[in-house]
N, C-alpha and C positions, 0 to 999 in steps of 0.2 A: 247762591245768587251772586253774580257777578255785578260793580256798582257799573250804572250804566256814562257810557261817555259822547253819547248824541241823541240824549231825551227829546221830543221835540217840542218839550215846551220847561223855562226853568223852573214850575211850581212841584213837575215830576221830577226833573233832577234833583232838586234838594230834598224832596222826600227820601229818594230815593238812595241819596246817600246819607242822612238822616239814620234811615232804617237801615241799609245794607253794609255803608263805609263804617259803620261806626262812629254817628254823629259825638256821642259820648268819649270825649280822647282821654276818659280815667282807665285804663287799664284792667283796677280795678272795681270796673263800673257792676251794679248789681245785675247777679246771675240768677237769684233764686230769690222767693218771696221771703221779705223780712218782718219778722214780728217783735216790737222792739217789749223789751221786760215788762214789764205791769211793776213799775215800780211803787214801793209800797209809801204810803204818806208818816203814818203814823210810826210816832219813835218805839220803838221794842223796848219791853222792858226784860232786858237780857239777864237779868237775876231769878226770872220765875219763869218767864215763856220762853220754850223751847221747840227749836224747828225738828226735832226729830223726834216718832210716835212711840220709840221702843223708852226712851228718856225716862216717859212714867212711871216704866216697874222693871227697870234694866235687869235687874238678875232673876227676872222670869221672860227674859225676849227669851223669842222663839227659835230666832238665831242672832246671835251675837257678832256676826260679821256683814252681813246684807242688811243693815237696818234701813229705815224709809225718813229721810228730811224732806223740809219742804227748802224750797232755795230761798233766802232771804236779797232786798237788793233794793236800793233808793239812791235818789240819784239831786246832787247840789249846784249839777250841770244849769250854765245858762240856756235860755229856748235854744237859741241857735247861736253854735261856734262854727266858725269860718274852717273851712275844708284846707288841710296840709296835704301839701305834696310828699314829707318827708315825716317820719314820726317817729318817736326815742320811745321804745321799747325795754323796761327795765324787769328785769326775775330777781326775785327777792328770797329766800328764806330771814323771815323778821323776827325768827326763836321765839313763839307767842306773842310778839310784841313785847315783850318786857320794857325796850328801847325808844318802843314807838315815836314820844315828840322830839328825843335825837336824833332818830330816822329822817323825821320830816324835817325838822331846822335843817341837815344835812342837803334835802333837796330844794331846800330852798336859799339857803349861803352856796350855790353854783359845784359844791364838792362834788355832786351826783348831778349829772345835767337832766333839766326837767324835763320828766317823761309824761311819753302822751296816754302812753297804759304801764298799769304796772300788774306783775305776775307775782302773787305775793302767795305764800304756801309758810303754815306753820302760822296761823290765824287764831287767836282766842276770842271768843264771845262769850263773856257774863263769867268770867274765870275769876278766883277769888285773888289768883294768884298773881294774873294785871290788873287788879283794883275796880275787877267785875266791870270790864270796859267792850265795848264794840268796838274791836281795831279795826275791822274793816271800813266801817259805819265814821271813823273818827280818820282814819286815811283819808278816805273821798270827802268828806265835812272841809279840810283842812286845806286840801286841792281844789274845791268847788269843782267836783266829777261825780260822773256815778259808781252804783257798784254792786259786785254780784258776788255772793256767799254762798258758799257750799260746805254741811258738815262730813269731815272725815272721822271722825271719835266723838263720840259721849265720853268725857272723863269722869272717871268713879274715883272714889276718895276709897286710900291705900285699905283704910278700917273703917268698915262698915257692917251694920249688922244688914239681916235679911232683909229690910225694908227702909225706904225712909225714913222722913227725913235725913237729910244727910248732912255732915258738917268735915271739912268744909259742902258746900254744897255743889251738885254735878252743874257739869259747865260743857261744852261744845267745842271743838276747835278744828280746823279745816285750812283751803284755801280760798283766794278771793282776785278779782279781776276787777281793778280801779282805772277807768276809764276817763279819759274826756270825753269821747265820743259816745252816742247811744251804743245799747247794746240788745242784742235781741239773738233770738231763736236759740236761748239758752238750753244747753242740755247739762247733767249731770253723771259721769260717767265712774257706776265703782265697778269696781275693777275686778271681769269675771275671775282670775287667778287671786287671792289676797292671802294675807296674814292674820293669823286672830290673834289681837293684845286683850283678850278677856279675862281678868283671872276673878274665880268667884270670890263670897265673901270671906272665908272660912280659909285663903289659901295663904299661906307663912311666906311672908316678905316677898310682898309683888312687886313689879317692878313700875308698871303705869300701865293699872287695871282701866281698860275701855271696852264702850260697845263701838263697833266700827270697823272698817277697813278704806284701805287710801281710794281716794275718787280724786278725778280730773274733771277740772268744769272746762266746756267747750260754748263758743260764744259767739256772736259774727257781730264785729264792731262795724257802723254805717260813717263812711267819712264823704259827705257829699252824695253821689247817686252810689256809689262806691261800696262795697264789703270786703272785711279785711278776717280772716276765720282767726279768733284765740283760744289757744289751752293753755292751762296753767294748771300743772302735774306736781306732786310729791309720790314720787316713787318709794316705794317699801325700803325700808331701812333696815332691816335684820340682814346680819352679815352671811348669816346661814339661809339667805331667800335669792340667792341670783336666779335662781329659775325664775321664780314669779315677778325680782323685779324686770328681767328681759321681755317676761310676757305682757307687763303692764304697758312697756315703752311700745310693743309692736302692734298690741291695742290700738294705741292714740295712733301709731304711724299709720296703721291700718284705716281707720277710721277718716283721716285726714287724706288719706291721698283718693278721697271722691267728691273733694272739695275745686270746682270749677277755677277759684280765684284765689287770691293770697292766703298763704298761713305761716302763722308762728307758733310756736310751741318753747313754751318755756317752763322752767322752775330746779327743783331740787330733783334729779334723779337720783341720787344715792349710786353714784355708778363710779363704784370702789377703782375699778381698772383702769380708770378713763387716761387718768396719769401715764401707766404704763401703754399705754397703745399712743399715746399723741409722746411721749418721750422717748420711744425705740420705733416708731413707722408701726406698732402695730396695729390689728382687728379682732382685739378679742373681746371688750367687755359687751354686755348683754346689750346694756339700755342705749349706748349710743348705734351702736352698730344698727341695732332698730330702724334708726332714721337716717343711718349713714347710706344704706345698703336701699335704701327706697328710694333716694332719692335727694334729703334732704339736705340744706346747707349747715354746719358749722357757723354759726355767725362771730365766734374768735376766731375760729380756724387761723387766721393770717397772727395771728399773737404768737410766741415761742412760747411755748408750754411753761417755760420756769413763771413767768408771770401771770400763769394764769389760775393759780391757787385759791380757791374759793372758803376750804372749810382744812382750820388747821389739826381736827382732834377726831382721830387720837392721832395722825399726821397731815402732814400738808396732801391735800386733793383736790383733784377737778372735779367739782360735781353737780355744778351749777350750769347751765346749759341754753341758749336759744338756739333755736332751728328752723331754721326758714324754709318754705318754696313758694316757688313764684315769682320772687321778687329778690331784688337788691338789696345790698345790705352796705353800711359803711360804718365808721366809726367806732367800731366796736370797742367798750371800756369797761372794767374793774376798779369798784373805788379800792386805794393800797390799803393795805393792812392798819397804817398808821393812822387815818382818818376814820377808817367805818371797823377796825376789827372789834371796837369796844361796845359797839351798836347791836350785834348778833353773832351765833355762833358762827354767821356765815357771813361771805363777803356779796355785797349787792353786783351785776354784772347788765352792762345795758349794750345795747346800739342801734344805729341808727336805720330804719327799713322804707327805703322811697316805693311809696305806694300808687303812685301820679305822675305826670307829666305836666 
């Protein structure tokens, strides 16, 4: 429909361009109905209740890599925040939290510029070994945001006999989407290609015996009339999984590119090569190419690859990642080694993504 230019009365032109011009000048204005989380009131008591059904008698799940969580997510958001044109997008790997309140002191003393969502992968909940804490739940607490959890592992304790109880006790860990903004029409996405970290009770020096496989939570954050699409991925880490981790990234690339309006895609891909293809012009590693080859932006791209080092062990690598389409990107930053490397094994990476006019 073309907006019309000699209505013959103004109550029809302004309708008219209203409905046809696109009275809405956000970009990106909502395309599809949104269903914001059912966010949950009550505090969890993450030392006993557990969001995944296999948890109860893990070395009798049925299958030890497809398990069923339920998504956890509460929100310390005021009613209503005032709609940015501009918003800092930060991907995180936070090594369980171990760091967590030096995480947060860091974004809040200006070292990490504050972000409007954060993509945090490597999550503990009710872990004995962060002090049986909600890191998600104490991220967003800390921000006044909300936030959405997704388990990727059951952790099982290295020796254990056939059955329960367990000491230390099973715990949860995943990633998590800490927003300002509402979030809704949450999906959870594990990942048809996966890795199994199960090892039974009985088996001689495990290494981090879990029920699970990596999942990507996918999210549509509402900024004003506005939807902005998030995921936040931890790609399979075994050195010997490039298959499955190239399948997991073309997953979410796939899945994203039927999304009308903005998206970002963030977190840890574990994309060993990335280094060697952005430091010789090449195109070979799995998970980036994923998103290179569809379509998507680089949101360092414009950085010279020596600086852009994310995780240094067992050498220095790129593997930390945002990817855009859609939309603009600017500013994009690295906190340096010297300020955040003592915070996680990974280095935090943000920038900036204009989502408005």
């Amino acid at each position: 429909m073309r907006c019309a230019t000699n209505s013959t009365t103004l109550v029809v032109l302004a309708l008219l361009l209203l409905t046809a011009c696109g009275g809405d000048s956000d970009p990106a204005a909502a395309t599809a109905p949104f269903a914001e989380f059912e966010w949950q009131a009550e505090e969890p008591d993450v030392r006993v209740q557990r969001l995944c059904t296999e948890a109860a008698d893990p070395d009798r799940a049925p299958d030890t890599t497809f398990i069923h969580c339920a998504v956890e997510g509460a929100t310390f958001a005021p009613a209503r925040v005032r709609p940015k044109t501009d918003i800092v997008v930060l991907a995180y790997n936070i090594e369980r939290g171990f760091g967590a309140d030096a995480q947060l002191a860091r974004l809040r003393d200006g070292t990490i510029p504050a972000p409007d969502v954060l993509l945090l992968s490597e999550v503990d909940r009710g872990c004995a070994r962060t002090a049986f804490r909600n890191i998600a739940r104490d991220y967003a607490r800390a921000l006044g945001y909300g936030y959405v959890y997704a388990t990727e592992f059951v952790e099982l304790p290295s020796v254990r006999g056939a059955a329960g109880p367990y000491d230390p006790p099973l715990c949860e860990h995943g990633n998590a989407i800490v927003a300002r903004y509402p979030l809704g029409n949450v999906r959870t996405i594990r990942h048809a290609r996966n890795w199994s970290w199960y090892t039974p009770p009985d088996e001689p020096h495990p290494d981090e015996p879990r029920l699970g496989g990596r999942v990507a939570i996918a999210a549509d954050m509402r900024i004003g009339r506005g939807l902005v699409r998030l995921y936040v991925l931890h790609l399979e880490s075994e050195a010997t999984a490039a298959r499955i981790r190239a399948a997991q990234a073309a997953e979410i690339a796939a899945d994203a590119l039927a999304v009308p309006y903005p998206v970002v895609v963030g977190g840890d891909l574990n994309a060993y090569g990335a280094v060697f293809d952005l430091e010789y012009g090449a195109a070979n590693d799995g998970p980036t190419q994923a998103f290179l080859t569809r379509g998507f932006d680089d949101a360092h791209a414009p950085l010279p690859p020596r600086t852009r080092t994310t995780s240094f062990d067992p050498a220095p690598l790129i593997i930390d990642f945002l990817f855009t389409r859609g939309v603009a990107v600017s500013n994009p930053g690295i906190c340096p080694q010297d300020r955040c490397g003592n915070l996680s094994d990974h280095l935090p990476i943000w920038a900036t993504v204009h989502v408005g006019e």
